[in-house]
Residue frames as a rotation matrix with the C-alpha (Angstrom) as fourth column:
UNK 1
-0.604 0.574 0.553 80.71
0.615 -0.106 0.782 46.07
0.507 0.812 -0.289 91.51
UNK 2
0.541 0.831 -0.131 78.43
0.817 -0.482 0.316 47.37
0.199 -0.278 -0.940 94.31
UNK 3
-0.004 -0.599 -0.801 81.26
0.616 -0.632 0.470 50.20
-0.788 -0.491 0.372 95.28
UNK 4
-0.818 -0.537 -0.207 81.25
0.365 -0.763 0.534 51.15
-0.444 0.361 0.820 91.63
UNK 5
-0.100 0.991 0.089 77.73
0.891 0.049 0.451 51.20
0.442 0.124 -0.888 91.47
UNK 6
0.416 0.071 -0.907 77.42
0.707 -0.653 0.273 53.63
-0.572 -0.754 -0.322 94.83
UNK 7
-0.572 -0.617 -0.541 80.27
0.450 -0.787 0.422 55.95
-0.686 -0.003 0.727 93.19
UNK 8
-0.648 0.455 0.611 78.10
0.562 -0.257 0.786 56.05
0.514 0.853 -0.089 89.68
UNK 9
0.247 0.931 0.268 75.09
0.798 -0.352 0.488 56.90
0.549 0.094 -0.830 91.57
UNK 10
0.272 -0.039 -0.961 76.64
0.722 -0.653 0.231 59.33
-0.636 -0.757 -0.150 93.94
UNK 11
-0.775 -0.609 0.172 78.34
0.496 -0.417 0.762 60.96
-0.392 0.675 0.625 90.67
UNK 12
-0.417 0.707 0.571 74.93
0.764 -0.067 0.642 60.80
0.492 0.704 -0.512 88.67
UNK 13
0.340 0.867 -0.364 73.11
0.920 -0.228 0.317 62.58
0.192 -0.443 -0.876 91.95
UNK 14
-0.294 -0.844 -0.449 75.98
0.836 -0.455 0.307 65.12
-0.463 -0.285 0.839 92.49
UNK 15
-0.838 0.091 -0.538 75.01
-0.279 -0.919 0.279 69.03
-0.469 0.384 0.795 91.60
UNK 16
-0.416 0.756 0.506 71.56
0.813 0.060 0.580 67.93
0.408 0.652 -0.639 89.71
UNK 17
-0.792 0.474 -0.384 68.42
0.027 -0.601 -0.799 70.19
-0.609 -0.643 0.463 89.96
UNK 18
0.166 0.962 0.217 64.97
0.102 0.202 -0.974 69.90
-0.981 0.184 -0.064 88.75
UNK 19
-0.170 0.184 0.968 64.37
0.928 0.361 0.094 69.95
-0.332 0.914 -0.232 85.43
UNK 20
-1.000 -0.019 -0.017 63.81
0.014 -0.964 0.266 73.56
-0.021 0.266 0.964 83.22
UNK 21
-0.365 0.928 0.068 60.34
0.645 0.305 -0.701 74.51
-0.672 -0.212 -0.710 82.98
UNK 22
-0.888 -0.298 -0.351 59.20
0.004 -0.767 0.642 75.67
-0.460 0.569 0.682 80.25
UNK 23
0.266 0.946 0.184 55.45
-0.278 0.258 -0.925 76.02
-0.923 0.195 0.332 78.49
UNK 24
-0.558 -0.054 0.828 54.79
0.595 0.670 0.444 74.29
-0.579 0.740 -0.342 75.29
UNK 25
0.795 0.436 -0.421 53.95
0.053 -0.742 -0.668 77.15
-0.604 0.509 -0.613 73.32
UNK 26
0.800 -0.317 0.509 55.31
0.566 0.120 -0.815 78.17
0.197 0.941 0.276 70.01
UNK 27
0.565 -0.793 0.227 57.31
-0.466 -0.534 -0.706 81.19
0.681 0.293 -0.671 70.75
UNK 28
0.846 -0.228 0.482 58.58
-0.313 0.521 0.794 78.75
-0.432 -0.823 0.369 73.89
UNK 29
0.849 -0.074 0.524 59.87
0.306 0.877 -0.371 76.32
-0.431 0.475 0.767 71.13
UNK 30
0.566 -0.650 0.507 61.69
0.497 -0.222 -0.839 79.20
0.658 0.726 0.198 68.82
UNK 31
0.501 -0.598 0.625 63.18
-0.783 -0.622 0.033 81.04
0.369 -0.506 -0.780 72.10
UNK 32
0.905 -0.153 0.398 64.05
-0.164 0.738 0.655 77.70
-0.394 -0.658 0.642 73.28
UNK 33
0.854 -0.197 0.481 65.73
0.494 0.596 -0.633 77.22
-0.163 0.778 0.607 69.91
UNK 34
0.773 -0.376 0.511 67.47
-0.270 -0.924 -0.272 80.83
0.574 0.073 -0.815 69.63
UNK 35
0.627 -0.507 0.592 69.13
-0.769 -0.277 0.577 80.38
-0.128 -0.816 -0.563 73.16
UNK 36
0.528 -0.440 0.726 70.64
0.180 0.894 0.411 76.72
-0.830 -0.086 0.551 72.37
UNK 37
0.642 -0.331 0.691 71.97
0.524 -0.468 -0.711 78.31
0.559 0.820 -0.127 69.14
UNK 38
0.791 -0.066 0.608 73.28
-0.135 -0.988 0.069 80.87
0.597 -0.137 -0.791 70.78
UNK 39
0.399 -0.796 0.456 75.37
-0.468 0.251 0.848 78.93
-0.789 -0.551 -0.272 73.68
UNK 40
0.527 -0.444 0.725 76.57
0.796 0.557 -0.238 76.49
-0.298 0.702 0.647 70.31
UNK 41
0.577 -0.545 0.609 78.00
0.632 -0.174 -0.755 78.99
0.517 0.821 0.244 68.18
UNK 42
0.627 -0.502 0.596 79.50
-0.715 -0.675 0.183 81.34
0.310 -0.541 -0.782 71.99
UNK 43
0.768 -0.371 0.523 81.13
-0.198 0.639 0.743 77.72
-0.610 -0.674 0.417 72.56
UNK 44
0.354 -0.674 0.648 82.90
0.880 0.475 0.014 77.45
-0.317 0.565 0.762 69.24
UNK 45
0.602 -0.313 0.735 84.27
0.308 -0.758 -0.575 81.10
0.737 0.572 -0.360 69.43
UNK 46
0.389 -0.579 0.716 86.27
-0.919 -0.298 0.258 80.70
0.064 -0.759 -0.648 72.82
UNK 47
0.344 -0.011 -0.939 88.39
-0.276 0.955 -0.112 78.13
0.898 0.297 0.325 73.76
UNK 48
-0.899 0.036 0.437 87.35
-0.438 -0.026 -0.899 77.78
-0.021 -0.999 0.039 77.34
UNK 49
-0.170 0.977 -0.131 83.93
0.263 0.173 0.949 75.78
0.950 0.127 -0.286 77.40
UNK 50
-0.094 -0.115 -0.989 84.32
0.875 0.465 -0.137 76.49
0.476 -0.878 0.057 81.31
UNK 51
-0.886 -0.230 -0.403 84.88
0.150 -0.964 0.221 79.87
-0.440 0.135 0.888 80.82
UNK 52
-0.664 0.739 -0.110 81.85
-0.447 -0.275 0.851 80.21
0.599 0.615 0.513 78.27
UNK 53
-0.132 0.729 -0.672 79.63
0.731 0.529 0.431 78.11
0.670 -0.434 -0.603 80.55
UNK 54
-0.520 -0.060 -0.852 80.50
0.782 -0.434 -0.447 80.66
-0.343 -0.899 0.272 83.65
UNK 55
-0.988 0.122 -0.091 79.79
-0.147 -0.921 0.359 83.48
-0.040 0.369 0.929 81.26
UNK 56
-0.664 0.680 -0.309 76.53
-0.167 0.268 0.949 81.88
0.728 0.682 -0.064 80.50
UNK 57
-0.253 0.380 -0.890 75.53
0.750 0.658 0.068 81.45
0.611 -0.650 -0.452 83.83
UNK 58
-0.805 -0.114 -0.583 76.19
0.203 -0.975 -0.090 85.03
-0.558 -0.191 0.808 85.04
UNK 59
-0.990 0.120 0.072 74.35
0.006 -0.481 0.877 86.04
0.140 0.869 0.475 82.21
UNK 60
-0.269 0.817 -0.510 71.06
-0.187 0.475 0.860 83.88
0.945 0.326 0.026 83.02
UNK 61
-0.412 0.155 0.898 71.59
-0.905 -0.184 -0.383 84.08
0.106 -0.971 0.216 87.27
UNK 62
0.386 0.468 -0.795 71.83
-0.258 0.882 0.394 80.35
0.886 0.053 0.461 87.68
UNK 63
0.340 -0.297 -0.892 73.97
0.921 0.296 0.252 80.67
0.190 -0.908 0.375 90.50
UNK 64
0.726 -0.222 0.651 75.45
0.315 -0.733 -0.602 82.81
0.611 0.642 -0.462 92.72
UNK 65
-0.277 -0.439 -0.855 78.11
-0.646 -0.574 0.504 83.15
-0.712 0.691 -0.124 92.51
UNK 66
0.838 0.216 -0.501 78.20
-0.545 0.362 -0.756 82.21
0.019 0.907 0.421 88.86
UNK 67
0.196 -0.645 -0.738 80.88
-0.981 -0.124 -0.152 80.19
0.006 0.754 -0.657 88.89
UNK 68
0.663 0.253 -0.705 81.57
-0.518 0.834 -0.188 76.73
0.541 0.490 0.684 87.22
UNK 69
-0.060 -0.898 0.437 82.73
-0.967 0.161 0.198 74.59
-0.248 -0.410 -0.878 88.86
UNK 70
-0.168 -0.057 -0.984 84.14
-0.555 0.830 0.047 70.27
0.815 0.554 -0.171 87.99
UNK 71
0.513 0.529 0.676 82.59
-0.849 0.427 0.311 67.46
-0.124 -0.734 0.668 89.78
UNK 72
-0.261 -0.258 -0.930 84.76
-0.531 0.843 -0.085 64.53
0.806 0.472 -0.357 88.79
UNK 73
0.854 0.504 -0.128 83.66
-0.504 0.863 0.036 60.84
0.129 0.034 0.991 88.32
UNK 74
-0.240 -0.950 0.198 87.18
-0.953 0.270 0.140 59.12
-0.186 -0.156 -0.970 89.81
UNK 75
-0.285 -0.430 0.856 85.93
-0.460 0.845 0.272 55.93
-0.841 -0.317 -0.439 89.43
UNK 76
0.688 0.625 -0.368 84.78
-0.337 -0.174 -0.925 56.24
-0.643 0.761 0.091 85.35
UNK 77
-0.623 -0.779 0.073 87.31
-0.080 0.156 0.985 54.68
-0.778 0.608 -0.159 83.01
UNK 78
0.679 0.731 -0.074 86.47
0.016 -0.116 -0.993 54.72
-0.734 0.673 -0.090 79.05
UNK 79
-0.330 -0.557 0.762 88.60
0.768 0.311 0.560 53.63
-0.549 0.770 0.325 76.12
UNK 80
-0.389 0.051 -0.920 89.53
-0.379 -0.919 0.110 56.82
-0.840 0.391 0.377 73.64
UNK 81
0.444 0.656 0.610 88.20
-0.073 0.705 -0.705 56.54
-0.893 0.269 0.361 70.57
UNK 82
0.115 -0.811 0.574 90.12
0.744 0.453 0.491 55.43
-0.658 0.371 0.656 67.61
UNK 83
0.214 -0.155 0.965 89.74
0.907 -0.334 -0.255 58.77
0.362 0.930 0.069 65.84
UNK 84
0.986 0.114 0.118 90.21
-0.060 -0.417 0.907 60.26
0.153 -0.902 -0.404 68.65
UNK 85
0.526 -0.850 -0.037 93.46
0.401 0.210 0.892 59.08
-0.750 -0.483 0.451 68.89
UNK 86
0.263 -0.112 0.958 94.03
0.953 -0.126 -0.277 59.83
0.152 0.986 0.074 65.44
UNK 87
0.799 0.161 0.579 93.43
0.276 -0.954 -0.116 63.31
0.534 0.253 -0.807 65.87
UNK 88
0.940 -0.340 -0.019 95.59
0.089 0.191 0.978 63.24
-0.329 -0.921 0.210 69.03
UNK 89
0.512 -0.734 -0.447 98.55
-0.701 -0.056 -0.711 61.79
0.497 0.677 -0.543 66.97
UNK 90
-0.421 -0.641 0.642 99.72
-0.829 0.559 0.016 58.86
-0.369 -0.525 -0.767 69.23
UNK 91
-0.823 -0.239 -0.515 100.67
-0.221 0.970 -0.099 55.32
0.523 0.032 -0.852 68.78
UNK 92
-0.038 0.941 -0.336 97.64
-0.227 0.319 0.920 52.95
0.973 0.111 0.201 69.17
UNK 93
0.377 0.168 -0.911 99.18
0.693 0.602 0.398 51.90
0.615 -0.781 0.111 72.37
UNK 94
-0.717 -0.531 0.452 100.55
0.095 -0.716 -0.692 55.00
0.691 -0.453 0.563 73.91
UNK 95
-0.293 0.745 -0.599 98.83
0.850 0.490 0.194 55.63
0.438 -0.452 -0.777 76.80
UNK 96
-0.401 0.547 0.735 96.60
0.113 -0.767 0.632 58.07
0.909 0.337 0.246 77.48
UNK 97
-0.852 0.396 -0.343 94.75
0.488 0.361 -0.795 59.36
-0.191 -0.844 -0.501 80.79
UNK 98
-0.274 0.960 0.063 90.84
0.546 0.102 0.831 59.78
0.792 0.262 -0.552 81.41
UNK 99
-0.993 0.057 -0.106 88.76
0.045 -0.642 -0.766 62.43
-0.112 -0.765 0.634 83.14
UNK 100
-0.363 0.921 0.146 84.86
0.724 0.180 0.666 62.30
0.587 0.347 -0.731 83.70
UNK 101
-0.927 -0.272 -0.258 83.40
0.374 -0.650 -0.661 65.47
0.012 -0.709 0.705 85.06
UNK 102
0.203 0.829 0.521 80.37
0.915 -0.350 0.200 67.16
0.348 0.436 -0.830 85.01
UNK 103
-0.887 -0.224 0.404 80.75
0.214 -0.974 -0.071 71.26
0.410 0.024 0.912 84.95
UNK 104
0.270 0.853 -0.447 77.78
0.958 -0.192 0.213 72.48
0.096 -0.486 -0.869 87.82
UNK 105
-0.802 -0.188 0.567 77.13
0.016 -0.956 -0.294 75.91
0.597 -0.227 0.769 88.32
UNK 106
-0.471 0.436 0.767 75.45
-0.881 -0.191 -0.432 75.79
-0.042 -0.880 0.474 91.55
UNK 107
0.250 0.706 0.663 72.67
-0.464 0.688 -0.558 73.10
-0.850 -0.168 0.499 91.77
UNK 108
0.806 0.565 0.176 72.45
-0.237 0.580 -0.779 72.73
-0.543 0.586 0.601 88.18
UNK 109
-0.083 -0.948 0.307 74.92
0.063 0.303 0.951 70.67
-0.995 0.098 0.035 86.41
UNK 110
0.385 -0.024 -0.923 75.67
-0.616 -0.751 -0.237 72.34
-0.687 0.660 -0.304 82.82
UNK 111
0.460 -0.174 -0.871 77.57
-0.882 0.024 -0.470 69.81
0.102 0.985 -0.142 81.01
UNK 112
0.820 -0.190 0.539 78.71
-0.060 0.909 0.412 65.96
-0.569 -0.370 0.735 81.38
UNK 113
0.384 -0.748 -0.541 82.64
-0.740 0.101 -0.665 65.97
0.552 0.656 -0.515 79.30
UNK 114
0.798 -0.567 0.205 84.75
0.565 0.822 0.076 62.67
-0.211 0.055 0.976 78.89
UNK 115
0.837 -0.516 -0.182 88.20
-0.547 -0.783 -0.297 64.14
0.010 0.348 -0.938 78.47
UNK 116
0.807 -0.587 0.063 91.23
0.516 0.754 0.407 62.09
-0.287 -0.296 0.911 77.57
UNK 117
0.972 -0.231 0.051 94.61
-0.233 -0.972 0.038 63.58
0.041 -0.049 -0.998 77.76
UNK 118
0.440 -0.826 -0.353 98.43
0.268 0.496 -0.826 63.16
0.857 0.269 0.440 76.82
UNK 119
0.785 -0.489 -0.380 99.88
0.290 -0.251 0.923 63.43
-0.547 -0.835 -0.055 80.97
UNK 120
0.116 -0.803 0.584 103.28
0.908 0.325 0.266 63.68
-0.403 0.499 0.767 78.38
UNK 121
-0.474 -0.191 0.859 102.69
0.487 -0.870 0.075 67.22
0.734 0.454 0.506 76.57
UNK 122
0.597 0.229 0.769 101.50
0.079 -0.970 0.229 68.75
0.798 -0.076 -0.597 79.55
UNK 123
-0.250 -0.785 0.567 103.91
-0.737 -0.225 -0.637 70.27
0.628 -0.577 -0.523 83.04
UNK 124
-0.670 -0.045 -0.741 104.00
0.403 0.816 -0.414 68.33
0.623 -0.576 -0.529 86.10
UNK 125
-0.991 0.107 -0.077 102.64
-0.016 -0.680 -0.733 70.39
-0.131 -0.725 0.676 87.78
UNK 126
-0.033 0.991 -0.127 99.09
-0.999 -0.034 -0.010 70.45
-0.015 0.127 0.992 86.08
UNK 127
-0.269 0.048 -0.962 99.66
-0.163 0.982 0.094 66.62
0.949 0.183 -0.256 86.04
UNK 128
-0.751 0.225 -0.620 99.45
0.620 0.564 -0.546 66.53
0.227 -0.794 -0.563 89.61
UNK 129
-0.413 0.903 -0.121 96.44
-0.670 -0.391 -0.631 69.23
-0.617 -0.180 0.766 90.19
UNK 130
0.290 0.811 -0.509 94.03
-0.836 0.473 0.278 66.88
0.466 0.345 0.815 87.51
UNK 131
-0.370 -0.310 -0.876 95.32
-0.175 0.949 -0.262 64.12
0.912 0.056 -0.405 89.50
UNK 132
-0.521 0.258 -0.813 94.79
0.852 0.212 -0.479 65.29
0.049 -0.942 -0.331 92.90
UNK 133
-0.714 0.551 -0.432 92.00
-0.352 -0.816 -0.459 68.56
-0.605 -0.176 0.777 92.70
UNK 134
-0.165 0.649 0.743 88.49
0.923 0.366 -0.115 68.47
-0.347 0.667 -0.660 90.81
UNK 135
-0.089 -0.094 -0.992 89.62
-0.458 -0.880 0.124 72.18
-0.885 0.465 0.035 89.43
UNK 136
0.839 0.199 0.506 88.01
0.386 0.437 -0.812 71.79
-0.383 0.877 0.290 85.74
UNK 137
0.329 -0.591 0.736 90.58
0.752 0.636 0.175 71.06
-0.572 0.496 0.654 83.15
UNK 138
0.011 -0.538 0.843 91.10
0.749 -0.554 -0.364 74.15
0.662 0.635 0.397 81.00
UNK 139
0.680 -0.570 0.462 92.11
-0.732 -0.573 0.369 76.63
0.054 -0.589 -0.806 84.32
UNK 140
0.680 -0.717 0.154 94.71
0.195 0.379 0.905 74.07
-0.707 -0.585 0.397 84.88
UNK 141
0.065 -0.600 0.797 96.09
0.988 0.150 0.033 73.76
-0.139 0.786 0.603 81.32
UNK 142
0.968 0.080 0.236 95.37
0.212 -0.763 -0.611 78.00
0.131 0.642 -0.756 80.49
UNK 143
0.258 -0.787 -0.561 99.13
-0.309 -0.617 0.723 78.55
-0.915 -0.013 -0.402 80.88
UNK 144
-0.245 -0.154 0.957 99.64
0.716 0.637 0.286 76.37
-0.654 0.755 -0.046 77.71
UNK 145
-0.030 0.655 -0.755 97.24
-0.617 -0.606 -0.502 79.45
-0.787 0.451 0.422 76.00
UNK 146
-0.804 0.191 0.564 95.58
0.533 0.653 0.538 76.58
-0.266 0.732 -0.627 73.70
UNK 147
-0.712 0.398 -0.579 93.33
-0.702 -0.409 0.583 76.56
-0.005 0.821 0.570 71.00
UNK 148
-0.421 0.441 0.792 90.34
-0.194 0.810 -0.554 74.86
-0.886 -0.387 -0.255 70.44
UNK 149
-0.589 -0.047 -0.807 89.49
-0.792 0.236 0.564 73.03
0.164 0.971 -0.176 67.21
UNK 150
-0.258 0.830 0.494 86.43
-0.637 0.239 -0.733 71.76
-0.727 -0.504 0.467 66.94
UNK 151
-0.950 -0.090 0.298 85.49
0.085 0.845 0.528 68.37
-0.299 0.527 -0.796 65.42
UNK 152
-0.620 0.764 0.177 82.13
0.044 -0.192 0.980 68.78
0.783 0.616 0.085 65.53
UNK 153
-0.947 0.314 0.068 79.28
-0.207 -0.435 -0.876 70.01
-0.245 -0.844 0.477 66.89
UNK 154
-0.611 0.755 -0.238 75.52
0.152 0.407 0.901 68.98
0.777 0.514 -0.363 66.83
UNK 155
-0.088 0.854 0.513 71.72
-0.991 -0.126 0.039 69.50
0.098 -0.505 0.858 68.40
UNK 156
-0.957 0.269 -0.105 70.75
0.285 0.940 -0.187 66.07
0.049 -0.209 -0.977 70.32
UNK 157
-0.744 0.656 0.127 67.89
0.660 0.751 -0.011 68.18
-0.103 0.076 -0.992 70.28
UNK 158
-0.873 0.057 0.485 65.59
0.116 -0.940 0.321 70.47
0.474 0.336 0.814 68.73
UNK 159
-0.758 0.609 -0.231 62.62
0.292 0.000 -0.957 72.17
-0.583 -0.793 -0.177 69.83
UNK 160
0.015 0.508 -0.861 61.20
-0.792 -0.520 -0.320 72.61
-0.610 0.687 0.394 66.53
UNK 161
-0.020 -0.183 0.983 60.29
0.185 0.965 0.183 69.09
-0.982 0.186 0.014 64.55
UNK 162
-0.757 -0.637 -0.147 61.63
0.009 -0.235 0.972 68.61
-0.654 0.734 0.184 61.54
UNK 163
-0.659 0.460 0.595 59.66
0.665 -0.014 0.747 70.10
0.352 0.888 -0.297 58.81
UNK 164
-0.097 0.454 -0.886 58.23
0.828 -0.456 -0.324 73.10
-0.552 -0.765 -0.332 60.91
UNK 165
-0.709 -0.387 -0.589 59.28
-0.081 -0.786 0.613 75.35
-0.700 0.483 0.526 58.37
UNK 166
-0.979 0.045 -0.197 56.41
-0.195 0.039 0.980 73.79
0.052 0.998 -0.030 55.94
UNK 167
-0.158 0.677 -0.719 53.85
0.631 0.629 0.454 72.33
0.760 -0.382 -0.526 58.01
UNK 168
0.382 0.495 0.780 53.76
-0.276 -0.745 0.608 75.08
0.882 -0.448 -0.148 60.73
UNK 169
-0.606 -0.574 0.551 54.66
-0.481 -0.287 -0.828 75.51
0.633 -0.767 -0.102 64.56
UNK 170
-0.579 0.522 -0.626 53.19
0.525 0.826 0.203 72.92
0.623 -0.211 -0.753 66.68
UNK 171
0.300 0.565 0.769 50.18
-0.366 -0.676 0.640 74.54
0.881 -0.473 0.005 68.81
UNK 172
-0.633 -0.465 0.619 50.49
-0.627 -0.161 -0.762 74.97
0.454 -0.871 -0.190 72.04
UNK 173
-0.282 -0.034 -0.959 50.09
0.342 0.930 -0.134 72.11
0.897 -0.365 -0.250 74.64
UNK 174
0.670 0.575 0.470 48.59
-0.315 -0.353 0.881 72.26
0.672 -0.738 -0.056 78.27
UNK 175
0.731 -0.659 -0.177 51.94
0.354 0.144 0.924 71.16
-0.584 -0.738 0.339 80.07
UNK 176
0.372 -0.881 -0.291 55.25
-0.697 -0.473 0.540 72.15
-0.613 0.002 -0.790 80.22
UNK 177
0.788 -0.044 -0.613 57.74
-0.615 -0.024 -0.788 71.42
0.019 0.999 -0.046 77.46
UNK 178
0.950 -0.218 0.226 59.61
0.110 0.906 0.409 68.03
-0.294 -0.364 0.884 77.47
UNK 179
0.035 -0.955 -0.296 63.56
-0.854 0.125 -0.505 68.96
0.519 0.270 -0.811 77.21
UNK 180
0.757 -0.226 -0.613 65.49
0.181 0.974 -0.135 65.77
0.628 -0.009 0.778 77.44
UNK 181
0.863 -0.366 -0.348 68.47
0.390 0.043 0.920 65.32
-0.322 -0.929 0.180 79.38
UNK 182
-0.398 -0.907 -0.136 71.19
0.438 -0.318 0.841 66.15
-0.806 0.275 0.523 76.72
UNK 183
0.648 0.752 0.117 70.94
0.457 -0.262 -0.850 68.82
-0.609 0.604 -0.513 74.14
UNK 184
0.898 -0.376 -0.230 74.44
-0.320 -0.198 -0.926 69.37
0.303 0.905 -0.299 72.29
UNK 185
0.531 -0.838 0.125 77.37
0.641 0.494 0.587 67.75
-0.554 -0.231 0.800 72.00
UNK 186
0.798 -0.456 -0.393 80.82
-0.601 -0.647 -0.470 69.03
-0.041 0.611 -0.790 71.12
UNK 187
0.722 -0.578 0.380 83.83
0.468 0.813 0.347 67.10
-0.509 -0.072 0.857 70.17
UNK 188
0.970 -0.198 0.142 87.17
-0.175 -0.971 -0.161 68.86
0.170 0.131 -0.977 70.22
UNK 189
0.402 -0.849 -0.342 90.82
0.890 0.450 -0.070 68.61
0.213 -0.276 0.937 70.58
UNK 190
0.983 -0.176 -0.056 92.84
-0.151 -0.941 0.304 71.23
-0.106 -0.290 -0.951 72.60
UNK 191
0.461 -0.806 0.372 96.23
0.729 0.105 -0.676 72.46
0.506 0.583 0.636 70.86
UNK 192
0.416 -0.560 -0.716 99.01
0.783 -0.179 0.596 74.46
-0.462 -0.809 0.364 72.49
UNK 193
0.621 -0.075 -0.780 100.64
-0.189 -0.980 -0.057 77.52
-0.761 0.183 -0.623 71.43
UNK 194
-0.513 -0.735 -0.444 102.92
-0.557 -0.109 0.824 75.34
-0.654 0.670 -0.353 69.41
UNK 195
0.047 0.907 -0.419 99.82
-0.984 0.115 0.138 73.75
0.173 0.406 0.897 67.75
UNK 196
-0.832 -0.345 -0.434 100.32
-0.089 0.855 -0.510 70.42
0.547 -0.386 -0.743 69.50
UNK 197
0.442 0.862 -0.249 96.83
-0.536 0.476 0.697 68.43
0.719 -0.174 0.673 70.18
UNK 198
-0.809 -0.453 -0.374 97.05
-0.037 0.675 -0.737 66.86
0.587 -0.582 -0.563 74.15
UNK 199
-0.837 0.438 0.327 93.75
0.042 0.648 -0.760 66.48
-0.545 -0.623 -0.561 74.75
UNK 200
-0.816 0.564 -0.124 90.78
-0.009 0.203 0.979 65.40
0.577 0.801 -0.161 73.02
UNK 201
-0.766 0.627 0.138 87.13
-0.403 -0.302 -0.864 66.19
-0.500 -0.718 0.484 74.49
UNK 202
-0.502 0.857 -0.113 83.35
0.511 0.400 0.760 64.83
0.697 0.324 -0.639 74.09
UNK 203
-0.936 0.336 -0.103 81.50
0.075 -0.097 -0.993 67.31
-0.343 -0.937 0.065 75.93
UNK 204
-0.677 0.719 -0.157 77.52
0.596 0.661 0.455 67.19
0.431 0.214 -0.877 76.47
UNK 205
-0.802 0.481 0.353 75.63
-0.593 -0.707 -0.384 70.33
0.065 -0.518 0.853 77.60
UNK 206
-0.644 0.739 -0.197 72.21
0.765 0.625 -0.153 69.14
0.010 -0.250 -0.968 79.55
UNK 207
0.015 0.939 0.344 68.99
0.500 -0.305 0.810 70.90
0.866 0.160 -0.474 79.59
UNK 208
0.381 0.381 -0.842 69.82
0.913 -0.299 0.278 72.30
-0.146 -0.875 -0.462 82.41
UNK 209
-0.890 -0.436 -0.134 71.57
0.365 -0.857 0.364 75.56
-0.273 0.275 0.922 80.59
UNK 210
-0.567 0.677 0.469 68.03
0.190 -0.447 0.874 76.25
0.802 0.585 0.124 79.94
UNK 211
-0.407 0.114 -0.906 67.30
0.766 0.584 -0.270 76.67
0.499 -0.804 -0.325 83.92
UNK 212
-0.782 0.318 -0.536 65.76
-0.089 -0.908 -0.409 80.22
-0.617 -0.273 0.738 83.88
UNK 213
0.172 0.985 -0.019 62.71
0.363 -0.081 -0.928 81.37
-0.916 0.153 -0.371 83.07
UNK 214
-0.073 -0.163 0.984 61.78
0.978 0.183 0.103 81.36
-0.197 0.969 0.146 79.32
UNK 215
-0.844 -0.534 0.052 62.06
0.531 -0.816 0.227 85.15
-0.079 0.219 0.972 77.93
UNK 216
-0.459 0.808 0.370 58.30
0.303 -0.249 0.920 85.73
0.835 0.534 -0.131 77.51
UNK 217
0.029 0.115 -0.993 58.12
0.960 0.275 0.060 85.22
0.280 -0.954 -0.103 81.30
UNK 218
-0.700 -0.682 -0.212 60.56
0.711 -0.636 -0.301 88.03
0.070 -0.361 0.930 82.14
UNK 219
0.264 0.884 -0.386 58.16
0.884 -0.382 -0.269 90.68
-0.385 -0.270 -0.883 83.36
């Protein structure tokens, strides 16, 4: 227990970096809003989130270089879920392997994905790199040239409370603007060229894709 304690916290502490700062000011709120829009709808038009994260980093000079890169949690296990499997297509008892990673570009760590995967529809080869490398998951698999098909996608959190649209833009606040730790989830299944689903995803972008300086800043 204490070993998988240590690994959890060494996992948790792995690539982190301060929180975003941001003021608590209206246009804060709607530029906040814009930009979290914006990575959502550049994440469901590629099917690379790894790729689209790098791009997104470049873009915003969170690191440099910009590139993403997978921290993985080796000692993380996590039962798929049953619609999950569904989607998949396998037998309740077929078995199935698990990846926990978080996606850091430099310091700050972009995105926490669960990823469970059929070892069966893909080569040996990429079986043994996700076995023995922490190279994130879709550079191993891009010979496959899959597809992503998105289950759904959602804000864990807005920056505009509901009913802003009637009631008005909250005034501005004498500290800095509270982003939480997670702010969108996606849930996805990557298909092959022969439209064959062999892995199923839950990934979790953090507040930390908001790690530059808000646009009003920008001199």
């Amino acid at each position: 227990m204490r070993r998988l304690a240590l690994a959890l916290a060494a996992f948790a502490g792995t690539a982190t970096a301060a929180a975003p700062t941001w003021p608590d000011t209206p246009l804060a709120r709607v530029e906040a809003l814009a930009l979290l829009q914006t990575l959502n709808a550049d994440l469901l038009s590629h099917p690379s989130a790894t790729l689209t994260l790098e791009r997104w980093c470049q873009a915003h000079h969170l690191a440099d270089p910009p590139t993403v890169h997978a921290r993985r949690d080796r000692a993380a296990t996590k039962a798929l879920p049953d619609d999950l499997r569904d989607a998949l297509g396998i037998a309740r008892d077929a078995p199935v392997r698990y990846r926990r990673v978080q996606l850091a570009c430099g310091d700050h760590a972009v995105s926490e994905a669960d990823n469970w995967y059929v070892a069966e529809r893909l080569t040996g080869a990429m079986n043994r790199q996700l076995d023995a490398s922490d190279t994130p998951f879709g550079k191993v698999v891009a010979p496959l040239r899959f597809s992503r098909h998105t289950l759904s996608a959602r804000l864990l959190w807005s920056p505009l409370p509901a009913g802003w649209e009637t009631r008005g833009l909250p005034p501005a606040a004498p500290y800095p603007l509270a982003l939480p730790h997670q702010v969108l989830q996606h849930r996805a299944l990557l298909v092959d060229a022969q439209g064959r689903p062999f892995s199923a995803l839950v990934e979790t972008y953090t507040a930390q894709v908001l790690a530059f300086p808000p646009p009003a800043s920008v001199p």
